[in-house]
C-alpha positions in Angstrom: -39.9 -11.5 -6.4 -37.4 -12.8 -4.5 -38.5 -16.2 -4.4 -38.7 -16.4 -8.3 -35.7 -18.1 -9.9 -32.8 -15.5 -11.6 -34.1 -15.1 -15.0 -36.2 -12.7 -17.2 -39.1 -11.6 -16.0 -42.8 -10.0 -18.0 -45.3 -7.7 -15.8 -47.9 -6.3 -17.7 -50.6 -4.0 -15.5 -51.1 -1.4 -18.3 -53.4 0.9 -18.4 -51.1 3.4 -20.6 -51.7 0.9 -23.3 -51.5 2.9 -26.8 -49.8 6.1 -25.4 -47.0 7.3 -25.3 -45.7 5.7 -22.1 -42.3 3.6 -23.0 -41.4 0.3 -22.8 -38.4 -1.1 -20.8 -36.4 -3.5 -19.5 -34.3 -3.2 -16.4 -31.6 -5.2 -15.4 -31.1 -5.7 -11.9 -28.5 -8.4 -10.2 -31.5 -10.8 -9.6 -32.4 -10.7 -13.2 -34.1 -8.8 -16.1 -37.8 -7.0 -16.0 -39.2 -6.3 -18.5 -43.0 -4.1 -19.4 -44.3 -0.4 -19.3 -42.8 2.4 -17.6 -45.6 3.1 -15.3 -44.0 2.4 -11.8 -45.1 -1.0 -11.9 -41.3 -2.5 -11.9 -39.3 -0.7 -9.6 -40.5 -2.5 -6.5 -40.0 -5.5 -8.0 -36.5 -4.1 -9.1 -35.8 -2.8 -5.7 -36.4 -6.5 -4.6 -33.8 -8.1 -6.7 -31.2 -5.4 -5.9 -31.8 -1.9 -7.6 -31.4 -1.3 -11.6 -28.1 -1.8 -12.6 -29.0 -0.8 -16.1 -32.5 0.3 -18.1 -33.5 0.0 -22.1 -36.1 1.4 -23.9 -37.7 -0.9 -26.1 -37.7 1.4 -29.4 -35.6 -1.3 -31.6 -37.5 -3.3 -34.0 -35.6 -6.1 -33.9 -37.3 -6.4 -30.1 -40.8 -6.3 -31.1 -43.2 -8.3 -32.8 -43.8 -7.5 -36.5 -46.8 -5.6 -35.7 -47.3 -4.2 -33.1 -50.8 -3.4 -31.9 -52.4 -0.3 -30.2 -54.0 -2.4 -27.2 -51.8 -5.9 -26.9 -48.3 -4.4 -25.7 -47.8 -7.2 -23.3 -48.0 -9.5 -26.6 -46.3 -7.7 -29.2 -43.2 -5.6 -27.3 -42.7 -7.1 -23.7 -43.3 -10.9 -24.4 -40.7 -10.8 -27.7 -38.1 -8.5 -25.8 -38.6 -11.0 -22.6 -37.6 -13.9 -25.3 -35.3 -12.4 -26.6 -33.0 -11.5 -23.7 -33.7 -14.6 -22.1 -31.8 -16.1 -25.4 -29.0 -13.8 -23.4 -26.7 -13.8 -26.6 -26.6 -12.8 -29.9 -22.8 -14.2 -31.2 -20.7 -17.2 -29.9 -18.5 -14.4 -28.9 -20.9 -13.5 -26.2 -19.8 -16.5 -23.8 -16.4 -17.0 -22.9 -14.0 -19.4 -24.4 -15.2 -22.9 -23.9 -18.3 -20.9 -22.5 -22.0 -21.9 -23.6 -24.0 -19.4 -25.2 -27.5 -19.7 -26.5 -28.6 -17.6 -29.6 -31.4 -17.0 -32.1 -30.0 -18.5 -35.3 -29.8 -17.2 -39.2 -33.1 -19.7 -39.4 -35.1 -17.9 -36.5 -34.7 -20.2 -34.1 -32.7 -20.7 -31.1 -29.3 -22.2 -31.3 -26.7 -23.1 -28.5 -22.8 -23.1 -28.9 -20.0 -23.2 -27.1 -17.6 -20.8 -28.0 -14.2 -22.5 -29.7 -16.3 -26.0 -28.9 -18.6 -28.2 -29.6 -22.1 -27.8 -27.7 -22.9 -31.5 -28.3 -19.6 -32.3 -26.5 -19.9 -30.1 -23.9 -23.6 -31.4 -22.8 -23.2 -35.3 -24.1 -26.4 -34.5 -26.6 -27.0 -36.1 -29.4 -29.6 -35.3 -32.2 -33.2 -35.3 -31.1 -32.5 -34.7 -27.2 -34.3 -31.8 -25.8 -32.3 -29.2 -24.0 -33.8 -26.6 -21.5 -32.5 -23.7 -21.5 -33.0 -21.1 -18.5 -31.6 -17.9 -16.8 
């Protein structure tokens, strides 16, 4: 872990797929984990700093619209993972003249700049591809 880059994180070694072992993500100063609470992320936590902070993934709008029995890692940690690696849900979620990226009315990811223009602030123009990263 500690040679991975800051950012969001998916471990899936499940063999408590289908019962009723939760789901999490833990936030941790060297970024967010996310998959089953089976023991499998705390080293990985402990790595990256300790948990500064633990969900359970119960909330719909995290999961995939249906979720299977045996494919956890595909429908409730991989949407969660890309969801919180959008890391913002309003423009109000970066500071003022801060970028923030965001899933838009339309589905699909969006950045702003709060009070700004996005385009400005990263000289883009339509059609230029963007990377966005943790």
């Amino acid at each position: 872990m500690p040679y991975l880059p800051v950012g969001v994180h998916v471990a899936v070694v499940d063999p408590g797929v289908g019962t009723a072992r939760r789901g999490v993500a833990l936030a941790t100063p060297g970024g967010l984990l996310v998959g089953p609470d089976n023991g499998l992320l705390l080293d990985a936590a402990t790595a990256l700093g300790g948990v500064t902070d633990a969900v359970e993934l119960t909330e719909p709008r995290w999961l995939a619209a249906r979720v299977s029995t045996t494919f956890h890692g595909r429908d409730v940690f991989a949407p969660a993972a890309a969801l919180a690696a959008v890391r913002g849900r309003t423009f109000g979620d970066a500071p003022a003249g801060g970028l923030v990226a965001y899933v838009d009315s339309a589905g699909l990811v969006a950045v702003a700049v709060n009070g700004g223009r996005a385009a400005d602030l990263l000289a883009a123009s339509p059609g230029d591809l963007l990377r966005v990263s943790g």
